[in-house]
C-alpha atoms as one frame of an Amber mdcrd trajectory, in Angstrom:
protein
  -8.384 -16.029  10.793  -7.735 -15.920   7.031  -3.678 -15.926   6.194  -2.609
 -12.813   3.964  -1.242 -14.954   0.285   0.051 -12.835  -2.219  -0.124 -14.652
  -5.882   2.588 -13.203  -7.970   4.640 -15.208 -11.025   7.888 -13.582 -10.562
   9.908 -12.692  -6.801  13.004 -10.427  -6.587  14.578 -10.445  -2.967  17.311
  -8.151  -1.997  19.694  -9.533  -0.242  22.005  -8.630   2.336  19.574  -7.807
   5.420  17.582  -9.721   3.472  18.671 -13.368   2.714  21.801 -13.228   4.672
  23.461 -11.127   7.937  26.631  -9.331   6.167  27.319  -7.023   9.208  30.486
  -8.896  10.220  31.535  -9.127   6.734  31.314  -5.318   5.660  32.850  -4.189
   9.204  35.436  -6.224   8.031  36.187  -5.232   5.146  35.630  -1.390   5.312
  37.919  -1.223   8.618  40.661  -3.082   6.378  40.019  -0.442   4.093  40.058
   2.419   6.492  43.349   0.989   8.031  45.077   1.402   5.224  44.012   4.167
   3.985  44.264   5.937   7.755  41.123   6.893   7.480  38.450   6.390  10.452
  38.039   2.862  10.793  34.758   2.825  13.184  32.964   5.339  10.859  33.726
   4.238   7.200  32.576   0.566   8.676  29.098   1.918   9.971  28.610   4.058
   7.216  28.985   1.455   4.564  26.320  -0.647   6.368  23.846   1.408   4.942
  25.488   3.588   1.849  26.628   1.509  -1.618  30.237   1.829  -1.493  30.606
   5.136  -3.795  28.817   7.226  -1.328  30.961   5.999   1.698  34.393   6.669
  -0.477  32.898  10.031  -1.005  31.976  10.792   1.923  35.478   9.535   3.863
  38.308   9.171   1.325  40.003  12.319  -0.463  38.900  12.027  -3.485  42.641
  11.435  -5.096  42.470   8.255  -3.216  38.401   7.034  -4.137  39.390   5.095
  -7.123  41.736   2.745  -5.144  39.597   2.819  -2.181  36.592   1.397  -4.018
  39.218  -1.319  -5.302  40.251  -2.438  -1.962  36.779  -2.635  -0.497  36.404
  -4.592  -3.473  39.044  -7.062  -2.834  38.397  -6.879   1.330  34.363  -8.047
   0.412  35.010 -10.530  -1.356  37.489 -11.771   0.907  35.847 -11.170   3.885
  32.198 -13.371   2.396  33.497 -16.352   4.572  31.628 -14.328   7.810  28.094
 -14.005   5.913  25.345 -16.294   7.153  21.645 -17.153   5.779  19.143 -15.755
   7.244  16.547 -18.301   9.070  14.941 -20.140   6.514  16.450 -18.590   3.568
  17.849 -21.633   2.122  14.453 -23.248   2.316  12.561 -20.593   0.832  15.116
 -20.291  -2.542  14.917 -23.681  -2.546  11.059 -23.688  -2.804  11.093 -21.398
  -6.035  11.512 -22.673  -9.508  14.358 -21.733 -11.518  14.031 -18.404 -13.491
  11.036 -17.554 -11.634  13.459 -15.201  -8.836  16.205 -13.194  -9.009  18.155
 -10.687  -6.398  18.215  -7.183  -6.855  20.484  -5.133  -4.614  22.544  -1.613
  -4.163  25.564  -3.864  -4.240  28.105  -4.762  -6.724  28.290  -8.408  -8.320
  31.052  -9.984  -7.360  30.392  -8.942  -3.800  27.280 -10.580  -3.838  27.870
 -13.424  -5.910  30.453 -14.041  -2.963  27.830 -13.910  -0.021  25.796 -15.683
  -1.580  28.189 -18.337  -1.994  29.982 -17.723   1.823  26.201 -18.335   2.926
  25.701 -21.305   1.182  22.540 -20.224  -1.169  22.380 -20.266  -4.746  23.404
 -17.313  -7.267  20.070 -16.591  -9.438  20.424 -16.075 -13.577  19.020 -12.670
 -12.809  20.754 -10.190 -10.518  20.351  -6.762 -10.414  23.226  -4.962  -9.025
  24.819  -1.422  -8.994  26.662  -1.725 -12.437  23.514  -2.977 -13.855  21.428
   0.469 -13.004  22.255   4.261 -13.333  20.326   4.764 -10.712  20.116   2.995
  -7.030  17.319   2.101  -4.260  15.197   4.392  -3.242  14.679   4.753  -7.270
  12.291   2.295  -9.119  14.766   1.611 -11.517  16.206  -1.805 -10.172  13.279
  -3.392  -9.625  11.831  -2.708 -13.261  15.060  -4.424 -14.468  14.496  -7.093
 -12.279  11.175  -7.592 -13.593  12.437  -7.019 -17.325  14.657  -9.758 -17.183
  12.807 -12.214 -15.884   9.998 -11.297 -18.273   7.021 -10.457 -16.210   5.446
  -6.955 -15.427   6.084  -5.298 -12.455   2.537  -6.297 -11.528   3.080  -9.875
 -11.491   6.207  -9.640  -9.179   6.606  -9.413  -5.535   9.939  -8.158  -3.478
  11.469  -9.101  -0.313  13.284  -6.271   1.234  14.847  -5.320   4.478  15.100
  -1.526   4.229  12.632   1.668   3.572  14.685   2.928   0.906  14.286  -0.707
  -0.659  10.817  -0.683  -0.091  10.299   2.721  -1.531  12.274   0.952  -4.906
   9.925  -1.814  -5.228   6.505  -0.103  -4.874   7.667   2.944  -7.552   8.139
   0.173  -9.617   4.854  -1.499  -8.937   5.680  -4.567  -7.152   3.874  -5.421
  -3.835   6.036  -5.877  -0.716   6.815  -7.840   1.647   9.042  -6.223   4.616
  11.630  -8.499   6.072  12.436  -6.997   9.979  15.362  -7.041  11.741  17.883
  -4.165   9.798  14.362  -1.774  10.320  11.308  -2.178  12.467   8.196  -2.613
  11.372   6.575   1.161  11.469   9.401   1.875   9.436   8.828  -0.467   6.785
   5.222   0.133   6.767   5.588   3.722   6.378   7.570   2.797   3.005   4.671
   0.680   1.560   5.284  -2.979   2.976   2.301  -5.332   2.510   2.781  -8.040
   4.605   5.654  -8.558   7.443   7.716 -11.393   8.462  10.348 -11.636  10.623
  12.860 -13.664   8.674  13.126 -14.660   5.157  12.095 -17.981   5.936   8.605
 -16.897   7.059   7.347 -16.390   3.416   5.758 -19.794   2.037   5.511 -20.580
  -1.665   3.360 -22.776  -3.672   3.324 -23.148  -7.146   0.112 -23.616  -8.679
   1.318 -23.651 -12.514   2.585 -20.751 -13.593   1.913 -18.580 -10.684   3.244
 -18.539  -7.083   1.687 -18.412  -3.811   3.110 -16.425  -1.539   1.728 -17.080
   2.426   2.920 -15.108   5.511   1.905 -15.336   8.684   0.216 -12.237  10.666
   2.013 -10.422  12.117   3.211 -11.278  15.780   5.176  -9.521  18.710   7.817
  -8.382  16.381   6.207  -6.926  13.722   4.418  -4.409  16.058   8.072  -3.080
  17.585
């Protein structure tokens, strides 16, 4: 049977859920947070592993007390990158792309990231997208046309590797195709958003360059991808 390729000349990959497991690191942080602010520990960590960091301040700190709360998350993140860990294969797969041909785009902010990525041990791409870059977050197209913009190909001509619907939902407004990374969602779920193709870790997407374009392979889908 054939193997779905996708032939793109740009990829954007988000990237916690995505190219690395930051669960232990933002339960970390946002109950250090929560501590101190004696607010509730359990529920600002949950929360914050699937809101940006605004909405979970809003949502759980009085608002006299956001500004430093979005500080010390700040601080606790970036101390706390130490627990993050690749994904399977994601080292191999960043490794496989040529420089300024991929970038990251994600609903987090940049120095968080930039430390994950390092507490992982993967590179930090020339391009990232991340919340101070954008007005607007995932589910909205707009991070994904930036991530395209600066990398200098059309929306078209790029593919994304995401984890979650709303991420999903980003890339196609934007006209990228998709491919669904499972584990954070299952797989109806990421269908439902617009996911071409499924894998079940980063490191199940194969490129080859062929000039100036890439080839993107993944396998069918197996046992997982029908959860």
């Amino acid at each position: 049977m054939e193997v779905p390729t996708l032939t793109c000349r740009a990829l954007l990959l988000d990237v916690d859920g995505t190219l690395v497991d930051s669960a232990d690191a933002v339960r970390a942080a946002w109950s250090a947070v929560a501590d101190e602010l004696g607010a509730d520990a359990h529920a600002m960590a949950a929360a914050a592993l699937a809101r940006r960091a605004s909405e979970v301040v809003e949502e759980h700190v009085a608002p006299g007390d956001r500004q430093y709360a979005l500080d010390a998350s700040l601080r606790a993140s970036v101390a706390s990158a130490h627990l993050v860990r690749a994904l399977p294969g994601a080292a191999d797969l960043l490794a496989s792309l040529p420089a300024g041909r991929w970038g990251c785009v994600t609903s987090g902010r940049r120095e968080i990231l930039t430390a994950r990525l390092r507490g992982a041990g993967l590179p930090v791409p020339d391009v990232l997208v991340t919340a101070e870059d954008v007005e607007r977050g995932k589910p909205d197209p707009q991070p994904y046309r930036r991530g395209a913009e600066l990398l200098g190909v059309g929306p078209g001509d790029a593919v994304a590797l995401e984890d979650t619907p709303e991420g999903v939902r980003s890339a196609r407004a934007a006209g990228l195709r998709v491919v669904g990374v499972l584990g954070t969602h299952a797989a109806p779920a990421l269908r439902e958003a617009g996911a071409d193709a499924l894998v079940d870790a980063p490191g199940g997407v194969r490129v080859t360059v062929d000039g100036d374009l890439l080839r993107l392979t993944v396998p069918r889908e197996g046992p997982a991808a029908d959860a």
